[in-house]
C-alpha positions as CSV (number, residue, x, y, z in Angstrom):
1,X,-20.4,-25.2,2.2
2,X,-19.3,-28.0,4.7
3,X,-19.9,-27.6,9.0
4,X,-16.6,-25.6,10.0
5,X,-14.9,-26.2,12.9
6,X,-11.2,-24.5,12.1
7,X,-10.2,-21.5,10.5
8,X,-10.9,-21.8,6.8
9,X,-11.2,-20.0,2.9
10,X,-14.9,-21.1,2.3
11,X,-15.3,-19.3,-1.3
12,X,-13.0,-17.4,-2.5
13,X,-14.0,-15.8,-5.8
14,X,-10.8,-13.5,-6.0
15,X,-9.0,-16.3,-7.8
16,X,-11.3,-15.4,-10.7
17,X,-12.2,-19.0,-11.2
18,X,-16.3,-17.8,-10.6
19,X,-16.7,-15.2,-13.6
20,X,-18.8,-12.3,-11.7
21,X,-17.6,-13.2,-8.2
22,X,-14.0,-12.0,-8.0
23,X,-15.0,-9.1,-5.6
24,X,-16.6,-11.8,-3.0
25,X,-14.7,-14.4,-0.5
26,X,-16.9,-16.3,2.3
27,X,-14.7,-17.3,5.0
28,X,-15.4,-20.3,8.2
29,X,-14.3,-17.9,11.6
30,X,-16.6,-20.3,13.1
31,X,-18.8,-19.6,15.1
32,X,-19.3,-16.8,12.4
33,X,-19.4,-16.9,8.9
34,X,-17.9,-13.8,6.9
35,X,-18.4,-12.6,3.4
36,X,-16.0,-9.8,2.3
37,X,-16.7,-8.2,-0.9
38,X,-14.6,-6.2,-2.7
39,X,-17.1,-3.8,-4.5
40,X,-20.2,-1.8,-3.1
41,X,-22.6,-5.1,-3.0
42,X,-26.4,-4.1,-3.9
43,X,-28.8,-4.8,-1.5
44,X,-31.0,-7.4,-3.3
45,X,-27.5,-9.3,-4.1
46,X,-27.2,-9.3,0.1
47,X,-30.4,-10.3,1.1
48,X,-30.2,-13.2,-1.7
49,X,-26.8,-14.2,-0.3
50,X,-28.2,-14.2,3.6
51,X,-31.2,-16.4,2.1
52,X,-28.4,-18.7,0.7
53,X,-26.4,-18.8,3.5
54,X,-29.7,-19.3,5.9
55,X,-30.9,-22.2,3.8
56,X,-27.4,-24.1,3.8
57,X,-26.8,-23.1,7.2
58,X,-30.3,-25.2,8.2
59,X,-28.9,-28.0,6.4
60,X,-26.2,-28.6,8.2
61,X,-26.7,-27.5,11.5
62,X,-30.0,-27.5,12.0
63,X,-31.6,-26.1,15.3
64,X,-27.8,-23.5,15.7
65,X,-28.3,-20.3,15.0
66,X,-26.6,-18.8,12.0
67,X,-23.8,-16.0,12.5
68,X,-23.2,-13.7,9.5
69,X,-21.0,-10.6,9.1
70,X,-20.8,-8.3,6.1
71,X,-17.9,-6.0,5.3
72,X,-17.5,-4.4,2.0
73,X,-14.2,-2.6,1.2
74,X,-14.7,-0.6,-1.8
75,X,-12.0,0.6,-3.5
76,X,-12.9,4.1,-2.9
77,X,-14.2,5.2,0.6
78,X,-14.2,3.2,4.0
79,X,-14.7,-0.4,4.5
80,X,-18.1,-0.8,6.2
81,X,-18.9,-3.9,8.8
82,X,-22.2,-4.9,9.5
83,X,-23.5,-8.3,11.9
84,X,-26.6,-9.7,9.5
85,X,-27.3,-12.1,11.8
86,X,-27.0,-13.8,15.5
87,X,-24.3,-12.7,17.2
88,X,-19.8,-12.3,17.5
89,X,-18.7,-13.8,20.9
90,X,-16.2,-11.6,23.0
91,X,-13.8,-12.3,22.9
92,X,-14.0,-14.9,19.8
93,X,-11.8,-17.5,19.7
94,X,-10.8,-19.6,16.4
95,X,-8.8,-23.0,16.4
96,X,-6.6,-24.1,13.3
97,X,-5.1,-27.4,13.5
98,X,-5.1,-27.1,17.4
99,X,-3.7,-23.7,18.2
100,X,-6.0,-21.2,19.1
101,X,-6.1,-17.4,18.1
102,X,-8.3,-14.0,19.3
103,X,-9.8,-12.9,16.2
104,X,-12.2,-9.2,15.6
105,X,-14.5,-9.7,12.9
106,X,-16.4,-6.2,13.8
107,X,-13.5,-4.1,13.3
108,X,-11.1,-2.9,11.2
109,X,-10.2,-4.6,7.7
110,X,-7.7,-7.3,9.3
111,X,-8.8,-9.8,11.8
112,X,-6.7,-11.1,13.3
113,X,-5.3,-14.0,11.5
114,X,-5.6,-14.4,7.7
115,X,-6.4,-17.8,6.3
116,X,-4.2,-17.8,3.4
117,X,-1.2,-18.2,5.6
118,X,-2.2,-21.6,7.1
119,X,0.3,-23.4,4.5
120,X,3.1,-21.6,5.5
121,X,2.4,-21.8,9.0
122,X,1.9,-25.3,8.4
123,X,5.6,-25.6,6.9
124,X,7.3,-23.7,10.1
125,X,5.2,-26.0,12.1
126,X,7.0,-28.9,10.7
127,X,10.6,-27.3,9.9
128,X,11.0,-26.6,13.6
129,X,9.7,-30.3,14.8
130,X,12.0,-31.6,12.2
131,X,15.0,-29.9,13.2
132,X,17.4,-32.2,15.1
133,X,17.2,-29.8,18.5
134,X,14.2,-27.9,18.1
135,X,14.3,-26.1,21.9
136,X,17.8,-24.7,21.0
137,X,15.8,-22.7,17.9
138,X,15.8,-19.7,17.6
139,X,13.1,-18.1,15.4
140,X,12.9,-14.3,14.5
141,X,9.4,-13.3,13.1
142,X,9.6,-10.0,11.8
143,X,6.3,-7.8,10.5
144,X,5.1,-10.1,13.3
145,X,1.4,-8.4,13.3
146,X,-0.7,-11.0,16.1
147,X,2.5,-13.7,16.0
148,X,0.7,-16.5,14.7
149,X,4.0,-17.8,13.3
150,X,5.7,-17.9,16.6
151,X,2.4,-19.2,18.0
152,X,3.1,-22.2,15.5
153,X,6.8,-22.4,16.2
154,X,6.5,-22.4,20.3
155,X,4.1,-25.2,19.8
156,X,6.8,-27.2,17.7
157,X,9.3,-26.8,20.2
158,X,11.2,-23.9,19.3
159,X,13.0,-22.4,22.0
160,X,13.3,-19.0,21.6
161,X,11.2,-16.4,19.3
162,X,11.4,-12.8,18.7
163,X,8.4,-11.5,17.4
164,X,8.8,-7.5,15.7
165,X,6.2,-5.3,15.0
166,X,5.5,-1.5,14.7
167,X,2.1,-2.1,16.3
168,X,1.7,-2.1,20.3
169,X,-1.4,-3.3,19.8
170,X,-1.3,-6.1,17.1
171,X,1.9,-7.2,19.6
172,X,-0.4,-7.2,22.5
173,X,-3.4,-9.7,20.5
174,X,0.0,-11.6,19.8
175,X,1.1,-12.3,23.3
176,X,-2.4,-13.7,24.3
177,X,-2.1,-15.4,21.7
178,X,1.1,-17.1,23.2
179,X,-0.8,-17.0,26.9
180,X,-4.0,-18.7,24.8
181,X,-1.9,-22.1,23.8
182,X,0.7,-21.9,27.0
183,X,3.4,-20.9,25.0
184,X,4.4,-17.6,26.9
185,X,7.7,-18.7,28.0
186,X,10.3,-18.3,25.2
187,X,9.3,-15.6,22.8
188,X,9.7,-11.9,23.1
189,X,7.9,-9.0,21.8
190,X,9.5,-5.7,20.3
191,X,7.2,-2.6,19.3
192,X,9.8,-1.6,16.8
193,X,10.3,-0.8,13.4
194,X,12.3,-3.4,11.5
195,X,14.7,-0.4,9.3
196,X,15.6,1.5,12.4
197,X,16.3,-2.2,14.9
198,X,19.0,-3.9,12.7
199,X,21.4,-3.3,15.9
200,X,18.9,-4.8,18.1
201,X,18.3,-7.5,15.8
202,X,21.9,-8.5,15.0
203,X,22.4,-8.5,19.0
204,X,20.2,-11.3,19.6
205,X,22.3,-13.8,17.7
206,X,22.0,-15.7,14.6
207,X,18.6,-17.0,13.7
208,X,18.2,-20.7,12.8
209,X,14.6,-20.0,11.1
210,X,13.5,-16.2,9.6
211,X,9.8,-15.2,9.0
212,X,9.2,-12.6,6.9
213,X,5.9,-11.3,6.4
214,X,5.4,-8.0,5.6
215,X,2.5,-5.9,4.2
216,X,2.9,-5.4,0.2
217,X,1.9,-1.8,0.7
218,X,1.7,0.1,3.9
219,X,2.3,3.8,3.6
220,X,5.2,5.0,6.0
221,X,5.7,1.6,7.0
222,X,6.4,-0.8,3.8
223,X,6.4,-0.7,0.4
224,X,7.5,-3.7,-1.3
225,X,8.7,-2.8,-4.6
226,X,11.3,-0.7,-2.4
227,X,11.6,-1.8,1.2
228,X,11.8,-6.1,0.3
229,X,15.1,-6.1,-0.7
230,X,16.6,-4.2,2.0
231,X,15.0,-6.9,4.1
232,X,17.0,-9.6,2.0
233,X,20.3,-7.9,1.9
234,X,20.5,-8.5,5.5
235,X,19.3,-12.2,5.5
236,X,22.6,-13.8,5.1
237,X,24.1,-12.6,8.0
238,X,21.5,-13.1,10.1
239,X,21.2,-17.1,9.9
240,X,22.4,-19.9,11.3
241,X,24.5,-22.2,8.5
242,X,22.2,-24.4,7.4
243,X,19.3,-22.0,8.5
244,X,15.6,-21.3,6.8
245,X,13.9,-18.0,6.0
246,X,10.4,-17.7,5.0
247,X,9.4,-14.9,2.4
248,X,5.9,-14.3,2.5
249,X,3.8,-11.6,-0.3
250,X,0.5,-10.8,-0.9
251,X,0.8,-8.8,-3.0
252,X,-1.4,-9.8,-7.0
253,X,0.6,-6.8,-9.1
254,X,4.0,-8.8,-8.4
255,X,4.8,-12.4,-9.6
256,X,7.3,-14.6,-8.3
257,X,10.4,-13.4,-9.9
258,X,10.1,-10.3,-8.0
259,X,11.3,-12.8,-5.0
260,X,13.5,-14.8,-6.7
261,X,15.1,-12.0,-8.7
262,X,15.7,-9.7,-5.4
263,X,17.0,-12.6,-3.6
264,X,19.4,-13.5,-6.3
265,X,20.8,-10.0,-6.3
266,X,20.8,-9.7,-2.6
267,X,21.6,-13.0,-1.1
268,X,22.7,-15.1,-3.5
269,X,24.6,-17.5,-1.2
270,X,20.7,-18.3,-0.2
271,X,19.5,-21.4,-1.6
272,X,15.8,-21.5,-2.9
273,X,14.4,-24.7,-1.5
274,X,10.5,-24.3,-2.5
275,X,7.6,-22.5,-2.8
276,X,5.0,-23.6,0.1
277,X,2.1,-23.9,-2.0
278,X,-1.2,-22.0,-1.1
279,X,-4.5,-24.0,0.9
280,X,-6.6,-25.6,-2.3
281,X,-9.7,-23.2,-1.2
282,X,-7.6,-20.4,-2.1
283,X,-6.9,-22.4,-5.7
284,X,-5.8,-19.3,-8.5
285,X,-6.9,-18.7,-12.3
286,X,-3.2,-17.3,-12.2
287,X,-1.2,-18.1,-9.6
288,X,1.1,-15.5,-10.0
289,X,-1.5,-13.2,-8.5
290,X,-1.8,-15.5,-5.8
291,X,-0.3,-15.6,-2.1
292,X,4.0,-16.5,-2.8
293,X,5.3,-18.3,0.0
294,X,8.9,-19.2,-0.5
295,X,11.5,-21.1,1.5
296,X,15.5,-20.3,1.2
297,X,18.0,-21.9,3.2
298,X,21.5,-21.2,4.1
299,X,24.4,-22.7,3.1
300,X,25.5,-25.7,6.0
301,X,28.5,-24.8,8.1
């Protein structure tokens, strides 16, 4: 464990390359350390792990005090979050590769900005700064949750993002977000559920870059294995010629071919151009299981 200073995958034991630690990930939301495990943790195994952390922590920053939070998520029952030790500023700002995000380590299971993603926000970092007029973009980020992608696509020098969500509130995190890095101007927030807003969608205009990001499993929301591809059917006529869309899936029960293979049935004229591969931290024993990240692109006009 290295001194943090950005957003960052620390340990992540669910790629089941540590046998007897696939239920625990540490992860850097500095100035707070949090360990999620995946299974009720025993209490000796906790106190051994804040002993561990405490030591390392003296190491390599001696005289700072340590922040620790614990939240186990069992796979029956509610997650529980507890603050071991020190203290969660508020409100708790993180940086990654300069842009700055409101994270909530004390409540609920997501925080605010999950570290897995920082490749693909990465990649629509630099396919909007690489495009030939980035302030004529135009960026749709749909399943939007806190808009870290638009975040990322403002600071390129897109012009224009619509950000959709069903959540007010995740929308609202988003916007000071946007205020946070002085990217307000330029991207638009819709409380709206993608399935029922093709018309408003569709209104706006082609799209020269599409972000889609959904959950693999959210009951009355999304379900992948059903609600994915009627997301890609309606890809093709939403891009610019020559555009990009970004599927994203978390989701360790589906491999890759359930991308490609939905995509080739519903937008074929889509070209596959890569799969944005995952941060090494977050390294897989099978990375099938692991975060997909894919880039298509449309046909040029």
């Amino acid at each position: 464990m290295a001194p943090c200073t950005d957003v960052q995958r620390v340990f992540h034991g669910r790629g089941a390359r540590q046998p007897g630690c696939e239920h625990l990930v540490l992860d850097a939301y500095p100035p707070v350390w949090l360990l999620t495990s995946f299974a009720p943790l025993p209490e000796p195994d906790v106190v051994a792990i804040g002993d561990a952390l405490a030591q390392r922590w003296h190491a390599i920053a001696p005289g700072q005090p340590l922040n620790w939070v614990l939240q186990t998520r069992p796979s029956s029952g509610p997650a529980e979050t507890r603050l071991m030790a020190g203290s969660v500023p508020d409100p708790h700002v993180v940086t990654e590769h300069g842009a700055r995000y409101l994270v909530h380590l004390l409540r609920g299971q997501n925080h605010g900005l999950f570290p897995d993603m920082a490749a693909g926000r990465a990649w629509v970092h630099r396919t909007v700064a690489a495009h030939a007029a980035p302030q004529r973009m135009r960026v749709l980020n749909l399943f939007a949750y806190t808009c870290a992608f638009s975040v990322v696509a403002r600071l390129a020098g897109a012009g224009q993002v619509l950000n959709m969500d069903m959540s007010r509130a995740a929308l609202a995190i988003g916007q000071q977000n946007h205020q946070l890095n002085g990217v307000a101007a330029g991207a638009s927030f819709a409380a709206h559920d993608v399935f029922s807003s093709w018309g408003k969608i569709n209104r706006g205009g082609a799209y020269d870059l599409i972000v889609v990001d959904p959950p693999s499993y959210q009951k009355g929301s999304f379900v992948a294995t059903k609600d994915y591809a009627r997301v890609m059917r309606r890809l093709p006529d939403l891009l610019m010629p020559g555009g990009h869309a970004l599927l994203c899936l978390n989701a360790p029960e589906l491999g890759v071919d359930f991308l490609t293979g939905h995509m080739a049935e519903q937008a074929p004229e889509l070209q596959f151009v890569e799969r944005v591969a995952n941060p090494p931290a977050f390294a897989d024993a099978d990375e099938e299981r692991s975060l997909k990240v894919l880039a298509y692109r449309a046909p040029a006009a």
